[in-house]
Backbone as a ProteinNet text record, in pm:
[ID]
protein_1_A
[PRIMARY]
XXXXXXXXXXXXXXXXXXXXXXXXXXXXXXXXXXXXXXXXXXXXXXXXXXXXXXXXXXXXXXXXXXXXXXXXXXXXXXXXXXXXXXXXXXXXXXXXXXXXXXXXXXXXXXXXXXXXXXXXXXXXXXXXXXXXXXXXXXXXXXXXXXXXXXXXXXXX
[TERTIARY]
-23838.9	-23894.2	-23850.1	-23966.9	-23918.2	-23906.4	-23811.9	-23848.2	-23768.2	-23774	-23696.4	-23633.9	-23537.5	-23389.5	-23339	-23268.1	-23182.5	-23005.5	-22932.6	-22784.7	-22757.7	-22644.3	-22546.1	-22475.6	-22380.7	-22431.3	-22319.5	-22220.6	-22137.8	-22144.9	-22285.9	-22348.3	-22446.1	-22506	-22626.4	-22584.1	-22432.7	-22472.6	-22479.2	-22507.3	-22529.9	-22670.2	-22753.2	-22894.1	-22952.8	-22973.2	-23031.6	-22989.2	-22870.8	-22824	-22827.4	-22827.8	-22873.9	-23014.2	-23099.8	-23213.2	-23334	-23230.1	-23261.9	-23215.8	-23132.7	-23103.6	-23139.8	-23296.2	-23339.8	-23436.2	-23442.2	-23565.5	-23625	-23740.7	-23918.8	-23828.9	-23875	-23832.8	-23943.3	-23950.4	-24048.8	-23979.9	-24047.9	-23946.6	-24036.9	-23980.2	-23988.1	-24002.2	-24091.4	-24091.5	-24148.8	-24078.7	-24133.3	-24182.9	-24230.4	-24274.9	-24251	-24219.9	-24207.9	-24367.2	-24381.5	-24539	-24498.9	-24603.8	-24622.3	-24611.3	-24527.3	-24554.1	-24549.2	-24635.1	-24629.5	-24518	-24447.4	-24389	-24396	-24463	-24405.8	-24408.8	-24434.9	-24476.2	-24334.6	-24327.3	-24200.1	-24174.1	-24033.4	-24020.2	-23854.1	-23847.3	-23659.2	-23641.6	-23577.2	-23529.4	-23608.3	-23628.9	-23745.3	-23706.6	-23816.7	-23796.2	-23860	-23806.7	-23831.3	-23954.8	-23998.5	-24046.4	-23948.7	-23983	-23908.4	-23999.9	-23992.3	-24051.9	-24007.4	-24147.7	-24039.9	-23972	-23849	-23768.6	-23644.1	-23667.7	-23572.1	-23446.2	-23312.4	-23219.6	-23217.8	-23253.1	-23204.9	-23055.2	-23024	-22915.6	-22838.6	-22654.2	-22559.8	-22431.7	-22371.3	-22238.6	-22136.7	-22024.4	-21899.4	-21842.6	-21877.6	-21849.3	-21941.3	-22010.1	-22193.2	-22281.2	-22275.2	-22354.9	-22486	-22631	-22715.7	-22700.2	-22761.1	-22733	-22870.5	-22823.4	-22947.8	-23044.7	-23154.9	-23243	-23239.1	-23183.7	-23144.3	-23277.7	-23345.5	-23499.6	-23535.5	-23680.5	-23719.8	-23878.3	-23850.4	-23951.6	-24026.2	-24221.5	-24271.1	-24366.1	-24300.4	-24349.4	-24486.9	-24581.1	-24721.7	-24763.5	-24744.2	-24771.3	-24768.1	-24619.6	-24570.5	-24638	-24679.2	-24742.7	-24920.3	-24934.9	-25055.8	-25085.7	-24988.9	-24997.4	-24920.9	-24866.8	-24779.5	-24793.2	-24788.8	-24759.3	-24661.2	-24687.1	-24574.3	-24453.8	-24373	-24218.1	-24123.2	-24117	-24064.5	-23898.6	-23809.3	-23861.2	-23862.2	-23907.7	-23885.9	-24025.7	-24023.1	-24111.5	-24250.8	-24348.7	-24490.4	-24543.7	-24461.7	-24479.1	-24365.1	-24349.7	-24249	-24173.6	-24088.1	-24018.7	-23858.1	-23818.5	-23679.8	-23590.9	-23528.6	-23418.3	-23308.7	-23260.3	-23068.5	-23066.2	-22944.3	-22911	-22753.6	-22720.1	-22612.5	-22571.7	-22378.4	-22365.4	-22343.9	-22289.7	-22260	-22116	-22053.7	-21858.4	-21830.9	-21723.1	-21694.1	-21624.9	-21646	-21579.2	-21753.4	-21766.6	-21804.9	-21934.6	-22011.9	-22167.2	-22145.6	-22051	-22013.1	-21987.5	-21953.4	-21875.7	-21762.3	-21690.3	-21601.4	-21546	-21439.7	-21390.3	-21270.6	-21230.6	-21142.7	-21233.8	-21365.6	-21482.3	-21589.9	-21654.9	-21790.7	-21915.5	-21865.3	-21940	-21965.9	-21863.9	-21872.1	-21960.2	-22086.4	-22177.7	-22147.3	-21997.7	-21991.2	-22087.8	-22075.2	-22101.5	-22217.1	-22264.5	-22399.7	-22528.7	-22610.8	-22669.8	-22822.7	-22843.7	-22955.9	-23048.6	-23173.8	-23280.4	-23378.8	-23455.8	-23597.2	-23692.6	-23783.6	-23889.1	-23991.8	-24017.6	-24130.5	-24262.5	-24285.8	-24469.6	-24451.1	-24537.4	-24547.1	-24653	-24645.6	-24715.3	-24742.3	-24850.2	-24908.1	-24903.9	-25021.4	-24952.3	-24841.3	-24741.4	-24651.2	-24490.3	-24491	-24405.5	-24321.6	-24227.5	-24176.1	-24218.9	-24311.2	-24282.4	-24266.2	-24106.4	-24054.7	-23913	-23882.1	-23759.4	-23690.9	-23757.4	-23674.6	-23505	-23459.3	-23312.3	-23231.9	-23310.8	-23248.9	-23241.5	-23296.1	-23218.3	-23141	-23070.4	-22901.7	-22831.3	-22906.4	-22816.5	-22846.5	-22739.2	-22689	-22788	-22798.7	-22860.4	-22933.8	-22857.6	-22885.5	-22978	-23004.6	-23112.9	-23226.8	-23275.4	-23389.1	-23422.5	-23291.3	-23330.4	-23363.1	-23360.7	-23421	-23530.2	-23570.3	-23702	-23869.7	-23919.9	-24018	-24072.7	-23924.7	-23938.7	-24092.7	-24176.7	-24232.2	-24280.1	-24251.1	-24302.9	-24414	-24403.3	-24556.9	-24645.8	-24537.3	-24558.2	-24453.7	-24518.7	-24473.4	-24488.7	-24454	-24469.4	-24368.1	-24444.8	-24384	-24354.2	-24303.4	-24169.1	-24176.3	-24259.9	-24216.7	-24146.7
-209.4	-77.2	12.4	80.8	170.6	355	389.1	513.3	598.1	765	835.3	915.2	791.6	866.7	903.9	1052.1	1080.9	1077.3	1028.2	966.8	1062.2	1089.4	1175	1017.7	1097.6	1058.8	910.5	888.7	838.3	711.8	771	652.4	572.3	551.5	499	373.2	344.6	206.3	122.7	163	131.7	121	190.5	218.3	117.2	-8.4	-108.6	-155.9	-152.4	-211.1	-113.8	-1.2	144.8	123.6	118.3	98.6	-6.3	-125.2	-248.3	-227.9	-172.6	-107.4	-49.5	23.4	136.9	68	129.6	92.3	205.5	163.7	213.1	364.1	479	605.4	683.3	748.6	836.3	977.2	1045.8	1180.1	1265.6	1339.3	1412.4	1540	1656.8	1783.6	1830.8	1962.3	1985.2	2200.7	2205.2	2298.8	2356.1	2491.2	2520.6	2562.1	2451.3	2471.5	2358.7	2422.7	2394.6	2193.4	2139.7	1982.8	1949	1819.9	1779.3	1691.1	1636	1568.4	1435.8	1378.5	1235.2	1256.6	1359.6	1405.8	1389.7	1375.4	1313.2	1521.6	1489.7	1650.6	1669.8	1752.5	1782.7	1883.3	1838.5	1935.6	1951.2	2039.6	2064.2	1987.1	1950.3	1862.9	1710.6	1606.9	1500.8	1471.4	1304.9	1212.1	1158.7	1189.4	1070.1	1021.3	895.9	844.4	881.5	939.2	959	874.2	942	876.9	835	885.2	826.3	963.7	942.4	1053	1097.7	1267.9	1316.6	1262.2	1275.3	1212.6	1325.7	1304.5	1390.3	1283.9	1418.5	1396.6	1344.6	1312.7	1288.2	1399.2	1558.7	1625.8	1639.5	1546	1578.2	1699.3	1738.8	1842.8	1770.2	1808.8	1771.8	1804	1659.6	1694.3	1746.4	1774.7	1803.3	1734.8	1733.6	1633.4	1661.5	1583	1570.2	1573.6	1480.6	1424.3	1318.3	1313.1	1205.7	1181.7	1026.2	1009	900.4	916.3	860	761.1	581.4	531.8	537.2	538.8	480.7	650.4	736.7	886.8	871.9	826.8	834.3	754.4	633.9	528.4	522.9	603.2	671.1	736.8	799	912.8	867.4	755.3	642.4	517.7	428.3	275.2	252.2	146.2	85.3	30.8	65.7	60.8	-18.9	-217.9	-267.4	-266.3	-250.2	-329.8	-230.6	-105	-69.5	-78.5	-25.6	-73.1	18.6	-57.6	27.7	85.5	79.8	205.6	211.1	289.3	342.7	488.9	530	636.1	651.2	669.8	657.7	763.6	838.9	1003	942.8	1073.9	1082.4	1221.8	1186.3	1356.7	1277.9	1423.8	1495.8	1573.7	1598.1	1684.7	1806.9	1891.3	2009.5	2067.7	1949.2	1945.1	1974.4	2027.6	2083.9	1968.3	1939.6	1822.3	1789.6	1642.2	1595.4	1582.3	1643.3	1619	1483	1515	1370.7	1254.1	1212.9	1080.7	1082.6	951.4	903.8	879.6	907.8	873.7	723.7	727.8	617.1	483.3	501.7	431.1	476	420.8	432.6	395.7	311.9	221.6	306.7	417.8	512.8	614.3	589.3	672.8	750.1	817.6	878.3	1023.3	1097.2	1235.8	1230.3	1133	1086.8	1021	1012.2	887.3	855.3	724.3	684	640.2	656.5	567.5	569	397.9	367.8	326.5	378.2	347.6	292	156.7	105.6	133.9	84.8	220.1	324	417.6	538.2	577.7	617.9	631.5	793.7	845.8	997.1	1033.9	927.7	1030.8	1000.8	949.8	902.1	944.8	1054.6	1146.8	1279.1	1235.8	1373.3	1523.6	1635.4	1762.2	1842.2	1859.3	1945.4	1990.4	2012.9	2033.3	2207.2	2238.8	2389.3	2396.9	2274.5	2224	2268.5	2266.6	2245.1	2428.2	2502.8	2606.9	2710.3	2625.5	2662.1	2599.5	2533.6	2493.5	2586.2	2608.7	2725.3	2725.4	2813.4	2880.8	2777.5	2702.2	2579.5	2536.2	2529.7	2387.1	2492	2635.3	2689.6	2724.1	2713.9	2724.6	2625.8	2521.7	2430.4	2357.5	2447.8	2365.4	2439.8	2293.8	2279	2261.3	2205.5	2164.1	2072	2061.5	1976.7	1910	1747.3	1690.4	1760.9	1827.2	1854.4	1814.4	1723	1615.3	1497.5	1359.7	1276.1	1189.5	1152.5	1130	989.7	901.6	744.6	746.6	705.1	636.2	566.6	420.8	296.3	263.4
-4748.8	-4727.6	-4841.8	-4888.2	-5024.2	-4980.2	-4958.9	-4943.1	-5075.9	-5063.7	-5137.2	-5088.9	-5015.7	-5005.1	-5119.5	-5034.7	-5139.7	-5081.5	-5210.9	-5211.8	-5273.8	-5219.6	-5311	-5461.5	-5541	-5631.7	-5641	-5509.6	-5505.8	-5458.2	-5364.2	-5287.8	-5363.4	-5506.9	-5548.8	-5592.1	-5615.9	-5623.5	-5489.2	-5380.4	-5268.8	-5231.7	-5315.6	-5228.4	-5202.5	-5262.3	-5250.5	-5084.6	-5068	-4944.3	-4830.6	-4860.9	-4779.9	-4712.4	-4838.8	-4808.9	-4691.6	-4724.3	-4690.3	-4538	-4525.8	-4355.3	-4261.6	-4354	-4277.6	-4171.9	-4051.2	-3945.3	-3906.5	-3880.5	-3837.6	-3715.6	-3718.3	-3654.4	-3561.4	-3482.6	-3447.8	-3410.5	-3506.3	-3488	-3415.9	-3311.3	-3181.1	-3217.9	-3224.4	-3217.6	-3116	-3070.8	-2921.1	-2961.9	-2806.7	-2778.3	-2663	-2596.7	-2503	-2422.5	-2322.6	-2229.9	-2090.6	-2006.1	-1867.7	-1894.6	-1828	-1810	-1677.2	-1664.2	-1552.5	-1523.6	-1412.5	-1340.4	-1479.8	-1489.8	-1575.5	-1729.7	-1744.9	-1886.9	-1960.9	-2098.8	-2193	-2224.3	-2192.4	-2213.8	-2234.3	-2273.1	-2254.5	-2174.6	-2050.5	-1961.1	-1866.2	-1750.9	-1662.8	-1573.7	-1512.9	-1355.5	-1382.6	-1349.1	-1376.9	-1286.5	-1359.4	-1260	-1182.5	-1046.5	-950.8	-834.6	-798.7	-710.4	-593.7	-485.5	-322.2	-247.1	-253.6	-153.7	-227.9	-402.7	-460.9	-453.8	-454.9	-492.5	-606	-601.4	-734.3	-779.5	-923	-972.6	-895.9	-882.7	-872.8	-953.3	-993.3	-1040	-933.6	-1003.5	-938.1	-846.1	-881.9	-807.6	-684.4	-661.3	-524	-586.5	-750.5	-764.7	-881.1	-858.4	-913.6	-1020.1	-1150.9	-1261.5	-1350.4	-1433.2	-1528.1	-1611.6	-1572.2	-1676.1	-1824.3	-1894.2	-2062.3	-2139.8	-2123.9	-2160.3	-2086.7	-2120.3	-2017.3	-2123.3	-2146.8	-2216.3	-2139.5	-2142.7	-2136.7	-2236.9	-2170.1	-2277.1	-2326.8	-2232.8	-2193	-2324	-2294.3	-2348.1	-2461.5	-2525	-2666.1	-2743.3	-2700.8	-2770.3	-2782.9	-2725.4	-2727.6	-2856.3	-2908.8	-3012.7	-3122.4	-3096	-3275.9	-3205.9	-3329	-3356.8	-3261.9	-3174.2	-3067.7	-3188.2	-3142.1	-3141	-3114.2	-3149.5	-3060.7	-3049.9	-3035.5	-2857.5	-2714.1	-2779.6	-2660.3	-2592	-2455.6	-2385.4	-2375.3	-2337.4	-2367.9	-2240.7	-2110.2	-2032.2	-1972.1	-1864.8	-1827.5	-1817.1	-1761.5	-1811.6	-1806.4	-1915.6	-1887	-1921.5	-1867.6	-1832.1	-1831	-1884.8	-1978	-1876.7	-1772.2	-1709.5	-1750.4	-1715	-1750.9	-1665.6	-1660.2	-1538.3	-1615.6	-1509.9	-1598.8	-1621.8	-1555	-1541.8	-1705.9	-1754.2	-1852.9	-1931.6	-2097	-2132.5	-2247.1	-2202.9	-2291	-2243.3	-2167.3	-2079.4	-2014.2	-1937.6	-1838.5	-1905.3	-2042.7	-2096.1	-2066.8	-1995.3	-1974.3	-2111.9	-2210.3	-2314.3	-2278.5	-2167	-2121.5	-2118.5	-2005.9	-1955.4	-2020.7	-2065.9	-2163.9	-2047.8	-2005	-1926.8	-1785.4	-1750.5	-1626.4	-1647	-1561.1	-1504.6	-1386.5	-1394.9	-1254.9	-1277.9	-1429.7	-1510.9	-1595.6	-1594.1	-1668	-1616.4	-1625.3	-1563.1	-1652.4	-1702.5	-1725	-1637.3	-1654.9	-1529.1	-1576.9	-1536.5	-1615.4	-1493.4	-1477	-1406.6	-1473.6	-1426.6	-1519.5	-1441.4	-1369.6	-1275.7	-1292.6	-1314.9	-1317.3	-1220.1	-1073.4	-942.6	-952.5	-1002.3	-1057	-896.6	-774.2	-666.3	-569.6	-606.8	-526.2	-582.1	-617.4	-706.9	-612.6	-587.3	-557.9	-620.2	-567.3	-597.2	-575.9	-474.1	-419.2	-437.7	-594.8	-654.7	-622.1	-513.9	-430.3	-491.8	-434.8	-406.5	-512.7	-670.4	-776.8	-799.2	-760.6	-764.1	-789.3	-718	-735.7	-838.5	-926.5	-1030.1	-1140	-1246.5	-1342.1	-1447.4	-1520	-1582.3	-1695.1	-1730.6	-1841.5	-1815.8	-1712	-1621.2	-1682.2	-1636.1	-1630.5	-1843	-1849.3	-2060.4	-2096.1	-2070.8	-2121.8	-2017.5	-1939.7	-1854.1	-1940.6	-1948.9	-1968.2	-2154.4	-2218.5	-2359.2	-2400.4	-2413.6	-2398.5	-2597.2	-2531.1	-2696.1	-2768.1	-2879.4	-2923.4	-2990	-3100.9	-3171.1	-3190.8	-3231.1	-3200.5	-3415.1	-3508.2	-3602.8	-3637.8	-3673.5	-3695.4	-3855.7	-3863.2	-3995	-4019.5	-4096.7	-4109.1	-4199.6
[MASK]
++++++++++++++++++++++++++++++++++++++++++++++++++++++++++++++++++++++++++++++++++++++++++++++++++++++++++++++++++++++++++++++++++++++++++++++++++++++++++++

C-alpha cells in the first residue's frame, strides 16, 4: 500500500516497514440529528431487543451508551471491511463511576463498569421503545444523545 504518510524526520528510515503495516480504515464523522433505535450513532438510546436488560454497572446504576454501530447501515455506504461482520449491531456502554469509564486496570477482562454487546438480527419491530427509566441518569447521557454518523469514508 502506497500512501503519503508523513514521518517526522527520525522515523524515515522506517517508512518502508511503517508503511507495509498499514490496514484498510473507515473514518466516522458524525452529526447531531433525530436517530432511530438501531441506527449507528454515539450516544442516545440504543437498540435493544424486548425483554433484554438495559446494561447496569457494578453499582445497579444504568450505563451509558458509548456508540453503537450498525453493521448492515455502515456497509451500505463503504466497501465491506473484513472481518468484521456484515450485519448486526454492536454497543460499547460505559458507567459513569469516576476513574477510567469503568476499566478495570487490575482485570481487563472485568466487565463489571463497562460492557460490550453484539446483536446479530436486527428485529425493526421487536425493539424496546420505552427508555422513560433512563431519565434519571446525569447530564452526560442527554449531551451526547443523538450523535448521529453523517459520514462514513473508506481508506484502503
Amino acid at each position: 500500500m502506497k500512501t503519503n504518510l508523513e514521518l517526522p524526520a527520525e522515523l524515515e528510515p522506517f517508512r518502508e516497514e511503517i508503511e507495509s503495516s498499514e490496514k484498510p480504515v473507515i473514518k466516522i464523522t458524525y452529526e447531531r440529528k433525530a436517530t432511530d433505535f438501531w441506527s449507528s450513532k454515539f450516544g442516545g438510546v440504543p437498540y435493544l431487543p424486548k425483554g433484554y436488560d438495559f446494561p447496569k454497572d457494578s453499582d445497579g446504576k444504568y450505563m451509558h451508551l458509548l456508540a453503537q454501530l450498525n453493521f448492515e447501515e455502515i456497509f451500505a455506504q463503504v466497501p465491506y471491511l473484513a472481518p468484521f461482520p456484515k450485519q448486526g449491531i454492536l454497543q460499547f456502554y460505559i458507567s459513569n463511576n469516576l476513574g477510567c469509564y469503568g476499566m478495570d486496570t487490575d482485570n481487563l477482562d472485568n466487565q463489571k463498569d463497562f460492557k460490550v454487546l453484539y446483536f446479530l438480527e436486527v428485529d425493526r419491530n421487536n425493539c424496546q421503545t420505552d427508555f422513560a427509566f433512563l431519565l434519571d441518569i446525569n447530564e452526560i447521557y442527554s449531551t451526547l444523545n443523538n450523535q448521529k454518523f453523517s459520514s462514513l469514508q473508506f481508506f484502503d
